[in-house]
LUMFI-386018 format. One record per atom (N, C-alpha, C): z negated, x, y. Coordinates in pm, whole numbers, plus 50000, padded with zeros to 5 digits. Each point is the difference from the previous one (the first is absolute). Layout:
N
ZXY;...
END
This chain:
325
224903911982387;500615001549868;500725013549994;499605008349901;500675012949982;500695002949897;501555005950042;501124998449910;499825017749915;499614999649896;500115009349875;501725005149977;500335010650040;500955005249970;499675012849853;501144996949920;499925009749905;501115010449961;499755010349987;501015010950033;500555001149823;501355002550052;500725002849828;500175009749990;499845010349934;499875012249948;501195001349910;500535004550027;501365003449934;500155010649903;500454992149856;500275001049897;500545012249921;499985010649933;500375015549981;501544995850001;500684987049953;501684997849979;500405000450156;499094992150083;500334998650123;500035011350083;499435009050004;499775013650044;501045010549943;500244995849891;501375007549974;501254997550077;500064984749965;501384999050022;500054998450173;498844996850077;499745007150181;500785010749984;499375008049910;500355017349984;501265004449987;500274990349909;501655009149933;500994992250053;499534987550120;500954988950004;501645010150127;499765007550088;500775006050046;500545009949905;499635007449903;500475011149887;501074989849912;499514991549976;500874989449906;501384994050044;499434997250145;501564994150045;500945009650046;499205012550080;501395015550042;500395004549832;499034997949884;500335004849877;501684990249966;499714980550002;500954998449966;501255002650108;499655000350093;501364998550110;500755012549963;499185014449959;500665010949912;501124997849897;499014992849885;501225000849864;500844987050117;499974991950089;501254991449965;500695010250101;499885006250075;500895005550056;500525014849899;499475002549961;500965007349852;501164991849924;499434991249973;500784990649920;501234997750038;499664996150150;501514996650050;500725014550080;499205008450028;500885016249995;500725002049884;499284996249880;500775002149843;501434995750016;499944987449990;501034986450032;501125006850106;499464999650125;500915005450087;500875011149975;499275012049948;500825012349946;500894996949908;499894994049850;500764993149921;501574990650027;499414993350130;501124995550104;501135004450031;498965010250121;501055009050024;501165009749941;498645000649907;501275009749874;501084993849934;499644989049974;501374987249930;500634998250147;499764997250120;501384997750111;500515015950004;499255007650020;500635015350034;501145001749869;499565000449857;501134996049918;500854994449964;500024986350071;501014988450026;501085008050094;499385001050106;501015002450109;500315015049982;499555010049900;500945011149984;501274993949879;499644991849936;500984998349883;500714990250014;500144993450091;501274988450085;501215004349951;500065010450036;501755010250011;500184999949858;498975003049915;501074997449855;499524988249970;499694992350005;499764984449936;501114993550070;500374999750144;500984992150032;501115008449953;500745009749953;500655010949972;500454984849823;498605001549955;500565000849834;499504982749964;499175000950080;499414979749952;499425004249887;500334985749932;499114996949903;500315014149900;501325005250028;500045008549838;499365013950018;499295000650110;498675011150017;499444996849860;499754991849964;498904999649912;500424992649868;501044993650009;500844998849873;501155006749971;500305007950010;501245013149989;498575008949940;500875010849884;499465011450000;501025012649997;500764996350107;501085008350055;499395009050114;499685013949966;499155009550095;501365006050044;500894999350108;500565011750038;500305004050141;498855008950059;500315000050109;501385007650101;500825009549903;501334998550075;500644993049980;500054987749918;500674988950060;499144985050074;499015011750032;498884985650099;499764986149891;499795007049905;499594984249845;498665006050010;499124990050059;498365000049923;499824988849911;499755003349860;499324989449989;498455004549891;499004995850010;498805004249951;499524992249897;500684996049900;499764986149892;499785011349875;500285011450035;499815009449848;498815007750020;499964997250147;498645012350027;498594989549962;500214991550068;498994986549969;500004999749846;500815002949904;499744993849858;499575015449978;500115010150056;499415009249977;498595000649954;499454997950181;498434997950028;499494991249902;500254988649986;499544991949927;500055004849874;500745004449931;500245000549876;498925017649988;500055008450057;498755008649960;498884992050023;499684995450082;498594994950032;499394993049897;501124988849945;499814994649885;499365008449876;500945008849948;499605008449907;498755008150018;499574999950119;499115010050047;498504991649996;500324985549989;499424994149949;499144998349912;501224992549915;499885000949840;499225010949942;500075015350048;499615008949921;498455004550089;499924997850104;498225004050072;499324991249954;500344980050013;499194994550000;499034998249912;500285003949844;499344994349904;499215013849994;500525012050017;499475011149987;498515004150096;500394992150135;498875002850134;499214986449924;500114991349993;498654988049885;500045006549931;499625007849962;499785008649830;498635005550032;501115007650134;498725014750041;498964995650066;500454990150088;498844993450103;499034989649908;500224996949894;499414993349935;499045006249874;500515014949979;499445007649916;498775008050087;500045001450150;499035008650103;499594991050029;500154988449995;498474986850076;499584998449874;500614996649848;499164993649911;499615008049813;500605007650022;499985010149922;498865014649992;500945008250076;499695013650036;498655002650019;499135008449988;499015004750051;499955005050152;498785001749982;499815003750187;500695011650043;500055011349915;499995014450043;502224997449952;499994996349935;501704997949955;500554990450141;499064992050027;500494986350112;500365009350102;499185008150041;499715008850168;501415009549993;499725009849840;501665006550004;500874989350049;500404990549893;501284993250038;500054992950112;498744998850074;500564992450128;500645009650117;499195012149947;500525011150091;501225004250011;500514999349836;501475005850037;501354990750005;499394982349970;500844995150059;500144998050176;498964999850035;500225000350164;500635012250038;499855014549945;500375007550046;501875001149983;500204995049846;501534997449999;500514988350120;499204990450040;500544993650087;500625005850123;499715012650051;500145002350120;501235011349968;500235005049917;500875009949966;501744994950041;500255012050097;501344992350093;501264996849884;500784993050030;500774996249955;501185012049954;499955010450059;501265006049981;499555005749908;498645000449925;499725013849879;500834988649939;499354989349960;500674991449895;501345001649968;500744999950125;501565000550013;500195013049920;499645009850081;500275014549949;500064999649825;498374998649956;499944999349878;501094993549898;500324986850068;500704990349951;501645008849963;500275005450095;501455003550001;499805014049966;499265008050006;499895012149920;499645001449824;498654992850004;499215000549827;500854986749936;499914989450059;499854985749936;501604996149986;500705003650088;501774991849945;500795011449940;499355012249959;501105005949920;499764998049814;498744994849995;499055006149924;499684987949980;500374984749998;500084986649986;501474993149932;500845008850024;501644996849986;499554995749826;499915008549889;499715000149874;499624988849959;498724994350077;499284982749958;500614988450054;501135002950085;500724993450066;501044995949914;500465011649900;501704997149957;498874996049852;498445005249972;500074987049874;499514989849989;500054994450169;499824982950096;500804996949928;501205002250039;501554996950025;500514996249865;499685006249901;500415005449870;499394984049908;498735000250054;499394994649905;499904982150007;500284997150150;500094986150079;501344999149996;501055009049961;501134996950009;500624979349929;500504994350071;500064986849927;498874989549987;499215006250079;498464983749999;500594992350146;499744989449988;500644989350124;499345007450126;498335004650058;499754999250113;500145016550012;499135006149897;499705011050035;501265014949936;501054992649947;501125008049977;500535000650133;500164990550101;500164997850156;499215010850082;498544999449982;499455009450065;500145017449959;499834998549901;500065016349930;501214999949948;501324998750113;501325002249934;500935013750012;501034997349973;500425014449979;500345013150096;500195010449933;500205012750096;498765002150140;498835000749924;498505001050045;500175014850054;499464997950168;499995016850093;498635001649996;499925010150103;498655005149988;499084992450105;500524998850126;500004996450141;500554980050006;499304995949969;500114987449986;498894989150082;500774985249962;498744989150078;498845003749883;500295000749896;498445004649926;499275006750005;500955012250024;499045011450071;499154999250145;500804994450053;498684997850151;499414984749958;500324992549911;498744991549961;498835009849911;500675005149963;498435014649918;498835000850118;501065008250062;499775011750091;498654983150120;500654991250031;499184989350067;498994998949962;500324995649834;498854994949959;498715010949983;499955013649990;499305013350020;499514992750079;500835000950206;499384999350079;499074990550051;500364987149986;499274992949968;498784989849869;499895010749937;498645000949900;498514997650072;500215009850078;498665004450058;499434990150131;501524993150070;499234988550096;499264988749897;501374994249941;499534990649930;498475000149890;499825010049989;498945004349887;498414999850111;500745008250099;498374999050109;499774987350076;500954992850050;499604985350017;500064992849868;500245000449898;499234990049888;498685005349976;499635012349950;498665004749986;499094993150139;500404998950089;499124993850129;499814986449972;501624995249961;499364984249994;499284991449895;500205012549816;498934995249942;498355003050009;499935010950038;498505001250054;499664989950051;500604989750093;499414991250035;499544988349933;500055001949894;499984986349921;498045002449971;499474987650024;498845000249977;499425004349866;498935005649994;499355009349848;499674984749950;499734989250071;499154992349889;501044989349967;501325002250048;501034992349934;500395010449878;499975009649987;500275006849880;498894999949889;498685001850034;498884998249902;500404987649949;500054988950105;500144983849879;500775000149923;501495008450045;500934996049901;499615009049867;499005008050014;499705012449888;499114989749912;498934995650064;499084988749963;500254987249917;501625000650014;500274987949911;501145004349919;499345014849950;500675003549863;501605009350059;500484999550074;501315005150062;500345016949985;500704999949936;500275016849977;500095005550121;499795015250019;500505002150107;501045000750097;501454996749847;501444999650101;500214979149988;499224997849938;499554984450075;499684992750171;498415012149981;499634998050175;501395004650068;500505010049993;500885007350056;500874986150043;500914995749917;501014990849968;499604989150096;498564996149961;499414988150010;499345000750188;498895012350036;499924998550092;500545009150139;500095011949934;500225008150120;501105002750030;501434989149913;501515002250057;499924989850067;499274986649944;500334988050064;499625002550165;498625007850006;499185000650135;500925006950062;500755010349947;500755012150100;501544996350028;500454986149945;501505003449989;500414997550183;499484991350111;500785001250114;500235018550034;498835002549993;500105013050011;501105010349913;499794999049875;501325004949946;501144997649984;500444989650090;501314995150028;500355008750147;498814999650114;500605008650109;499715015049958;499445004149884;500095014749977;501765000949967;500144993849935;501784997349929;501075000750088;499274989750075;501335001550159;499625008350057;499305007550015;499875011250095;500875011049917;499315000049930;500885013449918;501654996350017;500054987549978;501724996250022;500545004750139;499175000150076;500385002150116;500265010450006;499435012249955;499445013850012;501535007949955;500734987649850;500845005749965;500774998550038;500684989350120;500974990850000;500495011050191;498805008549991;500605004150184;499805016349969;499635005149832;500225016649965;501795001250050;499625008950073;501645009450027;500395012049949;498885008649991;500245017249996;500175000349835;499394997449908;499335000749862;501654987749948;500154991450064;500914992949948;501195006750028;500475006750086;501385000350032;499985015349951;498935005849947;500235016849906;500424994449838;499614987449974;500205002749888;501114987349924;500114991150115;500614987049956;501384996549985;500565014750071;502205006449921;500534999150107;499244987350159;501105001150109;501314992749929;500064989949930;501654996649950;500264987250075;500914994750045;500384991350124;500424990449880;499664982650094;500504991349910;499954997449873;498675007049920;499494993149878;499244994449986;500544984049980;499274986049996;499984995749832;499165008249907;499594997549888;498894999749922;500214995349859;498665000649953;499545016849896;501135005450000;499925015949944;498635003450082;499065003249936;498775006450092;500255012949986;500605007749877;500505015049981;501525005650103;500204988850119;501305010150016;499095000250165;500455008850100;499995001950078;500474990550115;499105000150143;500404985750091;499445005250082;499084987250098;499565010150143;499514990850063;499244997650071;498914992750082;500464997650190;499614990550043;499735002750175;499155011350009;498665004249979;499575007150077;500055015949959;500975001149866;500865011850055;500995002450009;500704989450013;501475000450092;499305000650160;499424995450036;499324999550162;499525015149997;499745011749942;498955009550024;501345011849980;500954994049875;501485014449983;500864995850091;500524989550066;501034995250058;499655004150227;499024997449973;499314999050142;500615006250125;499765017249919;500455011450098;501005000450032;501314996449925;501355001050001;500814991050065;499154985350028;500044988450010;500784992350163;501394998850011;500114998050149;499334982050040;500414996050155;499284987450042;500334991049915;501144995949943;499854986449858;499265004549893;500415012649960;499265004049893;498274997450024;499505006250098;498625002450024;499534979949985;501144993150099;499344985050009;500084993649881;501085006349890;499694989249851;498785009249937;499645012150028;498675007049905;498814994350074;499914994450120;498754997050074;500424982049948;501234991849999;499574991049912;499595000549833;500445007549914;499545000449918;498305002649999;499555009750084;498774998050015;499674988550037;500134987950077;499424994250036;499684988549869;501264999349916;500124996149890;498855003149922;499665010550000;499145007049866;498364988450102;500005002350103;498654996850093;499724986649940;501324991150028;499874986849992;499584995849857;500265008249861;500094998549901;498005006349962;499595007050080;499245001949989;498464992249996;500904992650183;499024990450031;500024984649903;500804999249967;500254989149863;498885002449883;500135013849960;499605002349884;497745002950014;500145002750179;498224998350018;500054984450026;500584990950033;499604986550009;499874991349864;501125005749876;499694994349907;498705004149965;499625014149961;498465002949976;499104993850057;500194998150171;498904986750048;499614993549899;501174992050042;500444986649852;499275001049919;500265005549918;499405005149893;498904996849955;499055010450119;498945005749988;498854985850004;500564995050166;499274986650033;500254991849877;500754997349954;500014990549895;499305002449875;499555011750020;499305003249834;498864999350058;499765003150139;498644995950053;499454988849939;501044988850063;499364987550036;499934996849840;500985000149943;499364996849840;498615005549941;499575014650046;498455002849978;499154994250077;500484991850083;498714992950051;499925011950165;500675010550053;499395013550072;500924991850134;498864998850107;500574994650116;500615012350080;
END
């Protein structure tokens, strides 16, 4: 009796993945060991900042950060004005890119022609990279002497409305939180505008034909498909840019007055940020001094990493409502 053996010839999938099966696994053992180099560095940098800023946290406690009593010859830190600083340009810096970068990014994916698309994509990437200090420069040379005028007929004209007589209130400078919310929102135009243009391109052509197909104007589809498809994405274009504004030093602290301890809603008077109190204060700065500016940095870090986890948030959650694993 003779036993018939039959040979298996292996399959073009099988021959690949023979092939790529060592490329695949040194490939992943790569990114995870990036991943956790990422992680680790991040670490280190939050203990290396912990343990430089001990000396003024045990120094001041809690009123590090609830005091906005800055005085370092009498050893008073407290950073609660610099924090409403940051926040409060970033905010404004906001308000005034965001609707403006959906405008543009929405006018070069769904609008524009080809030969108009290629200009404007060109010269928003190219404004993206433009260093921070022209801005500053500009800002405090052309833009706050030569802004004062629209300022005092803010002031003039909001005088007495409940929210915004608060914001545009009286004795409007040149060098203000409004002015480096301007001056932000400039700088960040051009991120926010080149990651939205990326993330509506992605929206499929034949989700836009149907919605054309069933009668839909064009700022319909718009409305209808290619914000709904793009919004995780234009939520981390948003926080990024927030980010972008929330850690500017050079551009903020040329034009934002340097004024200690103003915790208000005047956007026309002058105030001042952590990261340029950390960039004017630095040089001059003895060992308490240096350990409450390296906690205030660490402050700005921590506030940072808050503000990329909410975007996670965010983002995943608008996922999972589109159905996008």
């Amino acid at each position: 009796m003779s036993v018939t053996t039959t040979s298996h010839t292996p399959t073009l999938q099988e021959r690949l993945r023979g092939k790529g099966g060592h490329a695949d696994r040194s490939f992943r053992g790569v990114v995870y060991v990036s991943g956790f180099v990422v992680l680790a560095v991040l670490a280190l940098i939050a203990l290396t900042m912990f343990d430089k800023s001990r000396a003024a946290l045990s120094h001041m406690g809690l009123d590090f950060f609830t005091s906005k009593r800055w005085n370092p010859p009498g050893e008073q830190y407290g950073v609660l004005s610099y924090i409403w600083g940051t926040v409060y340009t970033s905010v404004i810096a906001l308000v005034l890119a965001v609707p403006v970068s959906l405008g543009i990014a929405i006018y070069i994916t769904q609008v524009a022609p080809n030969w108009l698309r290629k200009v404007m994509t060109y010269v928003i990437d190219l404004l993206a990279v433009v260093p921070s200090v022209v801005f500053g420069l500009w800002g405090i040379l052309v833009f706050a002497p030569h802004v004062l005028g629209f300022y005092k007929w803010l002031s003039r004209t909001f005088d007495g409305w409940p929210v915004l007589g608060n914001i545009f209130g009286p004795n409007p400078q040149g060098r203000t939180f409004f002015t480096a919310g301007i001056i932000l929102a400039i700088m960040i135009i051009p991120i926010i505008v080149s990651i939205s243009r990326e993330v509506m391109e992605t929206t499929p052509q034949t989700e836009k034909e149907a919605a054309l197909g069933l009668g839909a104007t064009k700022w319909e589809m718009i409305t209808g498909a290619v914000l709904p498809h793009s919004r995780g994405g234009l939520v981390g274009a948003v926080m990024l840019g927030l980010g972008r504004a929330m850690g500017e030093t050079i551009a903020v602290a040329l034009v934002i007055g340097s004024a200690t301890g103003q915790i208000t809603l005047n956007a026309l008077t002058s105030g001042n940020s952590m990261p340029a109190v950390i960039t004017a204060e630095w040089g001059e700065a003895d060992t308490l001094k240096k350990s409450a500016l390296i906690a205030m940095a660490m402050t700005l870090f921590v506030m940072t990493i808050v503000v990329n986890m909410t975007a996670t948030a965010v983002v995943n959650r608008s996922q999972k409502r589109m159905g996008v694993r």
